[in-house]
C-alpha positions in Angstrom: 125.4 -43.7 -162.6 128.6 -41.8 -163.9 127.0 -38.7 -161.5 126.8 -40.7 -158.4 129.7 -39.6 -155.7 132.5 -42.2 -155.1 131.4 -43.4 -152.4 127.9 -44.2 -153.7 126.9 -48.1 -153.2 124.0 -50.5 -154.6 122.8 -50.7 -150.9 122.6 -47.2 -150.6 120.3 -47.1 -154.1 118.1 -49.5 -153.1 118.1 -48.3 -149.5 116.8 -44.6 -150.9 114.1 -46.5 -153.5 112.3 -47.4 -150.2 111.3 -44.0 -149.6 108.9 -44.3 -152.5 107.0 -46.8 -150.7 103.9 -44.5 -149.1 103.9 -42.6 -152.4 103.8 -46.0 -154.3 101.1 -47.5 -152.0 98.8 -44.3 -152.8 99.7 -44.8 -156.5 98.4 -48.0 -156.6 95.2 -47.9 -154.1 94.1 -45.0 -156.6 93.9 -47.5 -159.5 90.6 -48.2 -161.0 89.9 -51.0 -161.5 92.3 -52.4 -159.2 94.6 -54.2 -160.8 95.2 -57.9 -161.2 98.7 -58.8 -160.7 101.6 -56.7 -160.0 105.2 -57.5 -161.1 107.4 -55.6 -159.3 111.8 -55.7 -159.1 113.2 -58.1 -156.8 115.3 -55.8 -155.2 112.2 -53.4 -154.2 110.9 -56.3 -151.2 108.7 -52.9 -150.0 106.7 -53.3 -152.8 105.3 -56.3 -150.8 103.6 -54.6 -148.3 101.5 -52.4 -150.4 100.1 -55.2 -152.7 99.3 -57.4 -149.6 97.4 -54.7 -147.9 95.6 -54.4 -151.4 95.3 -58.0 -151.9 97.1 -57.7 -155.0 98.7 -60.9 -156.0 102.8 -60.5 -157.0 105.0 -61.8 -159.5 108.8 -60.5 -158.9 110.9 -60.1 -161.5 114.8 -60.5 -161.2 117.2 -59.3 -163.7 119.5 -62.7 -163.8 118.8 -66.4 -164.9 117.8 -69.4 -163.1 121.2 -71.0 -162.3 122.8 -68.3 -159.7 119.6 -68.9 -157.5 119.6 -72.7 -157.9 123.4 -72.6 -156.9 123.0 -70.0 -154.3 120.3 -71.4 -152.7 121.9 -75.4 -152.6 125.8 -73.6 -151.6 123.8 -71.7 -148.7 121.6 -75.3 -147.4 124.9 -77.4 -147.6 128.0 -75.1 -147.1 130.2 -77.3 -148.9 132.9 -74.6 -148.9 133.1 -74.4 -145.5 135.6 -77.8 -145.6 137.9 -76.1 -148.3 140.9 -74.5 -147.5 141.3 -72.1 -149.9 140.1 -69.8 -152.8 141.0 -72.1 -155.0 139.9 -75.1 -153.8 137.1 -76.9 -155.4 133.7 -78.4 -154.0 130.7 -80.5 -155.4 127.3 -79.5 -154.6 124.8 -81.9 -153.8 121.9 -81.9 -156.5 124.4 -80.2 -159.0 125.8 -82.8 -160.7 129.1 -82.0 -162.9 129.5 -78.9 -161.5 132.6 -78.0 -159.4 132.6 -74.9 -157.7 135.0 -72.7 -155.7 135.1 -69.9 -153.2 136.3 -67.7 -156.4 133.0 -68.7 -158.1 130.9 -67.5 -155.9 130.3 -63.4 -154.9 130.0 -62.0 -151.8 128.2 -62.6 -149.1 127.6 -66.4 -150.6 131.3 -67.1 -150.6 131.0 -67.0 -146.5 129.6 -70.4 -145.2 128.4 -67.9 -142.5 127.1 -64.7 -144.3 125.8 -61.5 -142.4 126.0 -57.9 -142.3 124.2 -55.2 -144.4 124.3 -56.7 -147.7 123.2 -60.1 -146.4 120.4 -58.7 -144.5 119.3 -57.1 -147.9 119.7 -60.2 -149.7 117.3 -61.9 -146.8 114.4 -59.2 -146.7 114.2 -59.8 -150.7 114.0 -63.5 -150.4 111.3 -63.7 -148.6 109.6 -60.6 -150.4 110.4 -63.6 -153.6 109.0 -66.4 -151.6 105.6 -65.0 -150.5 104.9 -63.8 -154.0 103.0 -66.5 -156.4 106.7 -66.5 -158.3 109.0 -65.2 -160.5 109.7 -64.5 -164.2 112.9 -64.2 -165.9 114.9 -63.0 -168.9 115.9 -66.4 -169.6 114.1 -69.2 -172.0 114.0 -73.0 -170.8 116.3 -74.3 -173.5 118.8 -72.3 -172.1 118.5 -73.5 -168.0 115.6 -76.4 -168.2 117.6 -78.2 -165.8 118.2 -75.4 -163.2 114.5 -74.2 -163.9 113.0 -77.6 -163.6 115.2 -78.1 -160.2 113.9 -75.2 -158.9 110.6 -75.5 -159.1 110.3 -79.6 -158.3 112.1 -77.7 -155.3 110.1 -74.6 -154.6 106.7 -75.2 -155.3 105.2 -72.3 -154.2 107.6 -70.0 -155.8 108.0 -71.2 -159.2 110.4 -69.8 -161.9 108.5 -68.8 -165.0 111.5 -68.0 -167.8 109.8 -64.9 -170.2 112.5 -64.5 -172.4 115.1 -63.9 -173.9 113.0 -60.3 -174.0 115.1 -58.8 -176.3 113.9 -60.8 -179.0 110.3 -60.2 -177.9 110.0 -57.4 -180.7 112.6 -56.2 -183.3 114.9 -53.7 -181.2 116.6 -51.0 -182.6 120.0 -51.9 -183.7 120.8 -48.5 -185.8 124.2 -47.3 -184.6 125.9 -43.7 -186.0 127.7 -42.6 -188.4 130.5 -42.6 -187.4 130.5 -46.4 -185.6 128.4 -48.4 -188.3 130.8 -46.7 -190.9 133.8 -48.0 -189.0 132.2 -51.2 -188.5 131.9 -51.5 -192.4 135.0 -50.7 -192.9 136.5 -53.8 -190.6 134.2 -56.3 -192.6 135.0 -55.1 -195.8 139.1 -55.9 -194.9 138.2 -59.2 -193.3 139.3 -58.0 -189.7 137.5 -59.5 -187.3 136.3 -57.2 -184.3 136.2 -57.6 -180.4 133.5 -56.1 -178.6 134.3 -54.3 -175.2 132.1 -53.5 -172.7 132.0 -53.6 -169.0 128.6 -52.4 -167.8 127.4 -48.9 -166.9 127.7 -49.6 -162.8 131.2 -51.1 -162.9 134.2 -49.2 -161.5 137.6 -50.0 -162.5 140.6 -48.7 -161.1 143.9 -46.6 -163.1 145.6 -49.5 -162.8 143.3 -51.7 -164.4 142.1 -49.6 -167.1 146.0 -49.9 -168.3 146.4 -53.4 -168.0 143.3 -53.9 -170.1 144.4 -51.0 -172.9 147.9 -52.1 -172.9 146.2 -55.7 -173.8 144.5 -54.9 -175.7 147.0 -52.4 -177.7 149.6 -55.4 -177.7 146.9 -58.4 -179.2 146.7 -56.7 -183.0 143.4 -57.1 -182.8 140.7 -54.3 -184.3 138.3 -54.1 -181.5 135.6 -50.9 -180.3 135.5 -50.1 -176.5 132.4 -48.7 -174.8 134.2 -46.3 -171.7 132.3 -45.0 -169.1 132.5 -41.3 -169.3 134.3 -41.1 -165.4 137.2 -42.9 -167.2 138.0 -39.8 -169.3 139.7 -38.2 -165.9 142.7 -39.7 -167.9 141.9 -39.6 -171.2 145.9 -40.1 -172.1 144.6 -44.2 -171.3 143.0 -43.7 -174.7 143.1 -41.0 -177.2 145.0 -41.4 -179.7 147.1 -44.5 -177.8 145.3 -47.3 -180.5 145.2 -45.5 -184.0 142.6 -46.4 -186.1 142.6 -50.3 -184.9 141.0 -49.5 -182.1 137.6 -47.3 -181.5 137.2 -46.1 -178.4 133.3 -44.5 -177.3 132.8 -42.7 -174.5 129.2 -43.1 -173.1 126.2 -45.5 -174.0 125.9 -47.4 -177.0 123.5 -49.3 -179.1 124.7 -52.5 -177.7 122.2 -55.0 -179.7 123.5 -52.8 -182.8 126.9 -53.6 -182.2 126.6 -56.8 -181.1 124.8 -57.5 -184.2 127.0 -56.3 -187.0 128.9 -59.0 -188.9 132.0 -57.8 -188.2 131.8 -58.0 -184.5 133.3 -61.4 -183.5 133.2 -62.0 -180.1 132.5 -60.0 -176.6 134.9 -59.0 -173.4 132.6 -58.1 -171.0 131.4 -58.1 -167.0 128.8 -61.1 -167.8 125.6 -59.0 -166.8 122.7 -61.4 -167.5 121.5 -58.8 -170.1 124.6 -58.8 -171.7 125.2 -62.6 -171.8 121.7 -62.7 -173.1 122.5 -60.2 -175.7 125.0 -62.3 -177.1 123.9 -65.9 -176.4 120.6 -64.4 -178.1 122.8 -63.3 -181.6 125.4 -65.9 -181.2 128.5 -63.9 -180.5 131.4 -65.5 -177.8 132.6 -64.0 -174.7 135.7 -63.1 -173.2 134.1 -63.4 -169.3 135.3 -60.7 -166.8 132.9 -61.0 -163.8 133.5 -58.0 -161.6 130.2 -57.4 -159.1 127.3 -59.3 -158.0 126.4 -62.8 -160.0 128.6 -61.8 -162.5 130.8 -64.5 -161.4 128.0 -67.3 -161.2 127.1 -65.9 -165.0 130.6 -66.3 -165.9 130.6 -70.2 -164.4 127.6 -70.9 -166.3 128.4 -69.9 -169.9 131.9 -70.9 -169.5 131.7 -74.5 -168.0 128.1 -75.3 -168.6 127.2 -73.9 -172.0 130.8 -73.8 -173.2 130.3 -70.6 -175.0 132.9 -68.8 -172.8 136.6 -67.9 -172.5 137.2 -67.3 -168.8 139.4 -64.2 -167.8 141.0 -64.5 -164.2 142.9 -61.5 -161.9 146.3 -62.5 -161.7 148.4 -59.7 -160.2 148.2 -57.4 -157.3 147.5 -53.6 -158.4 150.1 -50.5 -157.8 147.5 -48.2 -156.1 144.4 -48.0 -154.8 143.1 -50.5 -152.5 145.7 -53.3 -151.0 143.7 -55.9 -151.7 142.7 -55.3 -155.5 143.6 -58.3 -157.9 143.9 -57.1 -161.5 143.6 -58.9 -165.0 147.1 -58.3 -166.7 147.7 -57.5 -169.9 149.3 -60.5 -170.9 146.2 -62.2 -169.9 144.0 -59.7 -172.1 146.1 -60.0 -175.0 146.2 -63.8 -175.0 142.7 -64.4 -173.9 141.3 -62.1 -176.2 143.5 -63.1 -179.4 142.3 -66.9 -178.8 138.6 -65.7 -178.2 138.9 -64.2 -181.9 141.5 -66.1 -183.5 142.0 -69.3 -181.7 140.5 -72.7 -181.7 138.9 -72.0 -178.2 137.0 -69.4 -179.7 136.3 -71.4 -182.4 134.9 -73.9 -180.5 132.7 -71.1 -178.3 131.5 -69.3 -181.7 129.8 -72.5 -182.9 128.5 -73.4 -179.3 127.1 -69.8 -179.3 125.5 -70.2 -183.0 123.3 -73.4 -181.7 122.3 -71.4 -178.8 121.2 -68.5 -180.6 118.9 -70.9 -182.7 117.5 -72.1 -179.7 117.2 -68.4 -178.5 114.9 -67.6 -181.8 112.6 -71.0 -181.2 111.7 -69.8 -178.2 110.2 -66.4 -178.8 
């Protein structure tokens, strides 16, 4: 992802996938015998076609949990927010019960009682890929959403949810890390200093300003903590080398996430709230510092924060300096608080133990 051009979007990925659609077709008419059941990404609705003229019956598989789709789906049917007026305001869903919602909650186009344009469009054309299939599986495990996956399918019952997961506990993953990280690592455990994880995702882009908000949090909370950078970010490397001595590690590049997740001196998580990350976590028992940035990540974010209570919430609270007029950035004072009361505090104290039950639940239902 760190090779695409700026101006590179999701809708343009997905958009160029399609043109593997004739080539795909051929790929699987050729197959002998013809196979029983394809499962095929969410986001590729083309796959659709190719299957049906096979007769090929279709499973779709979506990279998020149950509750964004139960909430999209009753938010869309009901348009509660369209009587709020603001942000900021919140709403009750019909169906959803304890669950209060804002425009902030939800991501674009959902936070529109009226959605359309490109991205909407998309979002349409895979639905109904989704609802002609015989259902869908997920990286989730009913413990974790039985109410939302129940809902859904006493809902839907020609599209059922089937929950698969949490797949990285299906067989024993690599967690080896190098040298040089695992030795750190050791290091902070055997001085009893307690580590913060940070990681943002390898598709999220985050402007100058923000980057220094977050390492000037960071820097001030006295905190030992390892940063996973994408390797665009190095355009200015003066944000981090050398700037956090030995207290802070900062790796360019792709890590062994379930490695580092899973070292005992790793203490709790700041990161974007992709489902594979939250499911990473909830699946070892490690808190989260939530900073939603694209797609469900906000809907993630709501979940484990007000529904499982595993979460410390992270909110934008300042315009940026450059880049576009609009951009509302974490501060600094907000990452150094937050994060000091994810790893020190009694919040995080309270979100560690919620996270240790749900991890035991996590290794039942493998």
């Amino acid at each position: 992802m760190d090779e695409l051009p700026p101006g590179s979007s999701f809708l343009d990925v997905v958009s160029a996938a399609a043109a593997l659609e004739p080539v795909f077709a051929d790929a699987l008419a050729a197959l002998d015998p013809r196979p029983d059941l394809l499962v095929h990404d969410g986001f590729l609705a083309w796959a659709k076609d190719a299957a049906d003229d096979l007769g090929v019956p279709r499973l779709v598989s979506f990279g998020m949990g149950a509750f964004p789709s139960c909430v999209s789906l009753a938010v869309l049917a009901q348009k509660p927010h369209a009587r709020v007026s603001s942000p900021l305001e919140p709403f009750e869903v019909d169906g959803l019960p304890g669950l209060r919602l804002t425009k902030a909650d939800l991501p674009p186009p959902f936070d529109d009682p009226e959605p359309a344009g490109p991205h909407w469009d998309f979002i349409c054309e895979s639905s109904r890929a989704m609802g002609s299939s015989r259902g869908s599986i997920l990286n989730s495990f009913l413990e974790l959403e039985s109410f939302y996956i129940d809902k859904w399918n006493r809902e839907m019952t020609l599209n059922k949810m089937w929950p698969v997961g949490p797949l990285c506990l299906a067989s024993e993953p690599a967690r080896t890390l190098v040298s040089n990280i695992a030795d750190w690592l050791d290091s902070r455990l055997a001085m009893n200093r307690p580590v913060l994880y940070v990681a943002f995702g390898s598709q999220t882009n985050l402007s100058r300003s923000q980057l220094e908000e977050i390492a000037t949090g960071l820097d001030r909370s006295d905190l030992d903590f390892i940063w996973v950078v994408r390797s665009k970010w190095f355009d200015g490397e003066e944000l981090f080398q050398g700037r956090f001595r030995d207290r802070g590690k900062v790796v360019q590049g792709f890590i062994n996430q379930l490695g580092i997740l899973s070292h005992q001196a790793i203490k709790g998580f700041f990161s974007h709230c992709g489902w594979s990350s939250v499911m990473e976590s909830i699946n070892i028992g490690v808190p989260i510092l939530t900073y939603p940035i694209i797609a469900e990540q906000k809907l993630n974010a709501k979940f484990v924060v007000d529904v499982l209570e595993v979460r410390i919430r992270i909110w934008p609270s300042q315009r940026g300096d450059s880049g576009p007029a609009s951009e509302q950035l974490v501060s600094s004072d907000e990452v150094e608080t937050l994060a000091r009361e994810l790893i020190l505090g009694e919040g995080g104290k309270r979100a560690a133990a919620k996270a240790s039950e749900l991890a035991a639940s996590a290794i039942a239902a493998v």
